[in-house]
mmCIF file of the C-alpha atoms, coordinates in Angstrom:
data_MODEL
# 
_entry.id   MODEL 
# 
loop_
_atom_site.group_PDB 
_atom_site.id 
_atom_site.type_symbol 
_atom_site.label_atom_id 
_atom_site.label_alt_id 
_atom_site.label_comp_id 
_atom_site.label_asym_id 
_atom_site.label_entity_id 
_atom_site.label_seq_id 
_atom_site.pdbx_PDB_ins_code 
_atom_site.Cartn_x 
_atom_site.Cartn_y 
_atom_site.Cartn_z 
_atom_site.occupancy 
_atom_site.B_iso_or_equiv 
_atom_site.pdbx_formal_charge 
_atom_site.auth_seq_id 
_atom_site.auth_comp_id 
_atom_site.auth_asym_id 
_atom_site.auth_atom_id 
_atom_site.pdbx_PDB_model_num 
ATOM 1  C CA . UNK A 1 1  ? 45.882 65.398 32.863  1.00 0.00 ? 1  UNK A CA 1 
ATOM 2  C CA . UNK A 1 2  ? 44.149 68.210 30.789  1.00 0.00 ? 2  UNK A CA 1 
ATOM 3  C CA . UNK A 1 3  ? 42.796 68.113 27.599  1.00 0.00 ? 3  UNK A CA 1 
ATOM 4  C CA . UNK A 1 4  ? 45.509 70.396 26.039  1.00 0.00 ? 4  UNK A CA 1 
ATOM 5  C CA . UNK A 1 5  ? 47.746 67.850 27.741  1.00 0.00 ? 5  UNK A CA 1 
ATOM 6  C CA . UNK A 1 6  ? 46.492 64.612 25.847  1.00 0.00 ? 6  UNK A CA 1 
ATOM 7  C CA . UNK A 1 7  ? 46.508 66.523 22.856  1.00 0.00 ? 7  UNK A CA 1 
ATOM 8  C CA . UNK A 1 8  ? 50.133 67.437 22.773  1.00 0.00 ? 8  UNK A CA 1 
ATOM 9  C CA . UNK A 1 9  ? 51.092 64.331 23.724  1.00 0.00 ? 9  UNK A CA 1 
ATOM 10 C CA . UNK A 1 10 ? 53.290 62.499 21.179  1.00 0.00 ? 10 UNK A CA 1 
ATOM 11 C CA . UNK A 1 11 ? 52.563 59.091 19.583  1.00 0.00 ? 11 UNK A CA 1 
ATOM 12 C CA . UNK A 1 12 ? 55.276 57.070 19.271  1.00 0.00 ? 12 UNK A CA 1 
ATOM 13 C CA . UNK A 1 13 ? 56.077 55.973 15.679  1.00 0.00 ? 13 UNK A CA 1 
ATOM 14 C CA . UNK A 1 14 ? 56.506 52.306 16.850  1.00 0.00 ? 14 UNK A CA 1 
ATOM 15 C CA . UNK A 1 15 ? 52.915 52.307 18.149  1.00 0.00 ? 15 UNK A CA 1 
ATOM 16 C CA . UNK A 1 16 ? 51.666 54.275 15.473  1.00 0.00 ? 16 UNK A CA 1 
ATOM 17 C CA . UNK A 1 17 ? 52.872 51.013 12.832  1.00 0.00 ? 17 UNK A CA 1 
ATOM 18 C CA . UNK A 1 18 ? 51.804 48.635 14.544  1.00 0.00 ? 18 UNK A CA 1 
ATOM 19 C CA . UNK A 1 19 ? 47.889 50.164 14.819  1.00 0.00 ? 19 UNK A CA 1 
ATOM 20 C CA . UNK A 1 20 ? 48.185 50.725 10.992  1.00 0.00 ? 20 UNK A CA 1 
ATOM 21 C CA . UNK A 1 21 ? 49.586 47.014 10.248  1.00 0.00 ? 21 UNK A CA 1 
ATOM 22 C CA . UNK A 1 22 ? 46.850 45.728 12.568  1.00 0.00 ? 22 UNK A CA 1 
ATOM 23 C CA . UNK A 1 23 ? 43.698 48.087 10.541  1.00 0.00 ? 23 UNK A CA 1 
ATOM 24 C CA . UNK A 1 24 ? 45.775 46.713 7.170   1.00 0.00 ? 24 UNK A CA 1 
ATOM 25 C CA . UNK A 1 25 ? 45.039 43.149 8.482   1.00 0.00 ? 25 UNK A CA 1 
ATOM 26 C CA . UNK A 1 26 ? 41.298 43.618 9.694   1.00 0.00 ? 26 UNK A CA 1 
ATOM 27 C CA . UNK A 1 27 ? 40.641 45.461 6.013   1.00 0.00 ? 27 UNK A CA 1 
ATOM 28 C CA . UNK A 1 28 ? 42.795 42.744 4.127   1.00 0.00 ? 28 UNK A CA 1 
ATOM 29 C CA . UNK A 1 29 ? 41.409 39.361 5.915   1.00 0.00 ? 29 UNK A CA 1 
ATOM 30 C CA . UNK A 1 30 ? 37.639 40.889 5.267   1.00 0.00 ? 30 UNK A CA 1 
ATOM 31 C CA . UNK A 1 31 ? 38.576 41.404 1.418   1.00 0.00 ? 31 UNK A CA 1 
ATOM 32 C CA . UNK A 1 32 ? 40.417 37.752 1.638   1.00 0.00 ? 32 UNK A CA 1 
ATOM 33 C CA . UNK A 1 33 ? 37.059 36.152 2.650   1.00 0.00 ? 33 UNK A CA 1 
ATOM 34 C CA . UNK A 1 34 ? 34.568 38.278 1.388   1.00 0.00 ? 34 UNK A CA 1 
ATOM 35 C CA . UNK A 1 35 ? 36.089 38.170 -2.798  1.00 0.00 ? 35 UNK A CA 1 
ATOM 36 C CA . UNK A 1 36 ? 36.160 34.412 -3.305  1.00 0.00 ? 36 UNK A CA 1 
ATOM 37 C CA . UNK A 1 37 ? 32.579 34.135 -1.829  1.00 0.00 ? 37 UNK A CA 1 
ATOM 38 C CA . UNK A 1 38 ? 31.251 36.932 -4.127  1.00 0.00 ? 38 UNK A CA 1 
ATOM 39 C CA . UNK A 1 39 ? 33.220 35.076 -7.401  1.00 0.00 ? 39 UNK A CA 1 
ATOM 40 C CA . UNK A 1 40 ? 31.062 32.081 -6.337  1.00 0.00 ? 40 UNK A CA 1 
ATOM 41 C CA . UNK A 1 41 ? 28.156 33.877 -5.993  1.00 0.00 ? 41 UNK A CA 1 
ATOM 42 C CA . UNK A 1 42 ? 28.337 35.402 -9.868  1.00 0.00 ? 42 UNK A CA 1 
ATOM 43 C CA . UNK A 1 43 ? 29.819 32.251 -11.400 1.00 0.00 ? 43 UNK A CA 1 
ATOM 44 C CA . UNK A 1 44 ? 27.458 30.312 -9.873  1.00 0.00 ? 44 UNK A CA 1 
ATOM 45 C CA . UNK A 1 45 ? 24.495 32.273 -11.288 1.00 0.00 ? 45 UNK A CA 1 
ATOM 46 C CA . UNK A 1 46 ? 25.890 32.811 -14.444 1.00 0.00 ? 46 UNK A CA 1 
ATOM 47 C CA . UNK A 1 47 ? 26.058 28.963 -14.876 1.00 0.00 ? 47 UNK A CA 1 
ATOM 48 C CA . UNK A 1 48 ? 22.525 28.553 -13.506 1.00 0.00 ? 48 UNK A CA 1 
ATOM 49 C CA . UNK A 1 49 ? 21.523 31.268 -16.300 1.00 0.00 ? 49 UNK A CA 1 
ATOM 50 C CA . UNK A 1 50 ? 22.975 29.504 -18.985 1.00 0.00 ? 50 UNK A CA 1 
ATOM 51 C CA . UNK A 1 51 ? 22.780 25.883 -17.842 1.00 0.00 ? 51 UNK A CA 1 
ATOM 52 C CA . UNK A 1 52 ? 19.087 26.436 -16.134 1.00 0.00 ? 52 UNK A CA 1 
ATOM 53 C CA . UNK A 1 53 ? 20.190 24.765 -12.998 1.00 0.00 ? 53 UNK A CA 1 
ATOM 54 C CA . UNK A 1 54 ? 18.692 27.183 -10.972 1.00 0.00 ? 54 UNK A CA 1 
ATOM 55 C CA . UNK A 1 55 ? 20.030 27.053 -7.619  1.00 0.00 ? 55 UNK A CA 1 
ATOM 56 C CA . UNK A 1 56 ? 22.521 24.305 -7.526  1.00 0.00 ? 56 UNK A CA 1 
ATOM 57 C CA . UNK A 1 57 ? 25.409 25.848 -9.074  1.00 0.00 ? 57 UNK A CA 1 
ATOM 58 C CA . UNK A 1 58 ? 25.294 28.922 -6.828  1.00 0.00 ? 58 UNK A CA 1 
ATOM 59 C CA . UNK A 1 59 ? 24.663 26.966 -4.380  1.00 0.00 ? 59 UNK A CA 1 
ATOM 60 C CA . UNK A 1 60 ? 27.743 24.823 -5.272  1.00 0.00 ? 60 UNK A CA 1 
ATOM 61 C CA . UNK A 1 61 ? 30.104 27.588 -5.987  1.00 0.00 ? 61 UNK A CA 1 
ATOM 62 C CA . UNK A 1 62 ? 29.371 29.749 -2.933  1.00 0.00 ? 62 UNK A CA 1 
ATOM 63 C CA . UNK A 1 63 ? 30.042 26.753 -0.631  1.00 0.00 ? 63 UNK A CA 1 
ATOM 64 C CA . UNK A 1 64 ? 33.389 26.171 -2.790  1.00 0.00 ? 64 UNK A CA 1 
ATOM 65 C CA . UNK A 1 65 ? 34.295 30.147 -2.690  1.00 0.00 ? 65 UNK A CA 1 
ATOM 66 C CA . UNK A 1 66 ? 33.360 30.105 0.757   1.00 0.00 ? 66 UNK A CA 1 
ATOM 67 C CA . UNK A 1 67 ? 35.528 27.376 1.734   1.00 0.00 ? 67 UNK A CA 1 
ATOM 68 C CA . UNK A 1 68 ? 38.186 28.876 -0.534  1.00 0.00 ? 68 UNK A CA 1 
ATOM 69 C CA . UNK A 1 69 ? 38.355 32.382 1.322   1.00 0.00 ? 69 UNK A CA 1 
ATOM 70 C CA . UNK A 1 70 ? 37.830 30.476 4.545   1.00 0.00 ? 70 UNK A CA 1 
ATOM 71 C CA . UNK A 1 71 ? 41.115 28.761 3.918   1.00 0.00 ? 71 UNK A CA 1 
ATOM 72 C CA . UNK A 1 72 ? 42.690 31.865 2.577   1.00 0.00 ? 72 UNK A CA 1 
ATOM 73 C CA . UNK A 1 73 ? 41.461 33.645 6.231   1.00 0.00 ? 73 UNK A CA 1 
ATOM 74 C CA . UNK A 1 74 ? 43.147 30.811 8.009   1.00 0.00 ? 74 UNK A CA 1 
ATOM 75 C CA . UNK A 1 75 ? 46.476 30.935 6.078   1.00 0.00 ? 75 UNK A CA 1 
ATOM 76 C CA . UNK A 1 76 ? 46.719 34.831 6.357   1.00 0.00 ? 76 UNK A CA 1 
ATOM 77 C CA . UNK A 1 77 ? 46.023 34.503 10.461  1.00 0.00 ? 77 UNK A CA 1 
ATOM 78 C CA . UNK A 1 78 ? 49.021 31.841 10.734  1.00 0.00 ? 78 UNK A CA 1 
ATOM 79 C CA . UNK A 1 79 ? 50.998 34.453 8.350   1.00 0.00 ? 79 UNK A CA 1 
ATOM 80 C CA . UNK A 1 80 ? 50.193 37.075 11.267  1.00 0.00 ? 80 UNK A CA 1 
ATOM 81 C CA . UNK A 1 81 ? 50.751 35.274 14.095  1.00 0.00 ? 81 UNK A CA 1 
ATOM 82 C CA . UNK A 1 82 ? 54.478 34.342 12.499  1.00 0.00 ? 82 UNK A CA 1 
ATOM 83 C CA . UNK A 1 83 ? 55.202 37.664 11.789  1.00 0.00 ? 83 UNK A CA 1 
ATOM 84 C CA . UNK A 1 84 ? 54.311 38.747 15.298  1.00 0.00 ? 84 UNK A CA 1 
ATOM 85 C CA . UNK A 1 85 ? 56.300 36.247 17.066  1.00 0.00 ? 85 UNK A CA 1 
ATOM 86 C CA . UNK A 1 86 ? 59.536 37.399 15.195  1.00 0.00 ? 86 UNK A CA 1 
ATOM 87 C CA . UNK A 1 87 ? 59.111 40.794 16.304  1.00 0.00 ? 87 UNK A CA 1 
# 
């Protein structure tokens, strides 16, 4: 095949979905993960700052905001994998 041949070639609109719903879930399940870890993070240090417990409430809310957006991963996969087997 040429190149002018590949580039009139036409997508189909069912393949075209189902790359954009798979980039929507990479995007979403790094935002699901990544936002509870960074509220631990700042709540963390902004009870260290006031309490003067420097490290052990960041230390104690990033573990809980990590396991938090861990959990949130895991339940969004098993969401995905549902979906996918009813299609």
């Amino acid at each position: 095949m040429t190149d002018k041949n590949i580039a009139n070639k036409k997508i189909p609109v069912s393949s075209t979905r189902e790359v954009m719903f798979g980039l929507s879930f990479v995007f979403n399940f790094g935002f699901v993960i990544l936002v509870p870890a960074l509220l631990g993070i700042f709540l963390g240090l902004t009870l260290d700052n006031k309490f003067g417990t420097k490290p052990i409430a960041t230390v104690i809310s990033l573990t809980v905001g990590m396991i938090l957006g861990f959990g949130a991963g895991i339940f969004q996969v098993k969401q995905f994998i549902n979906k996918s087997k009813k299609t």
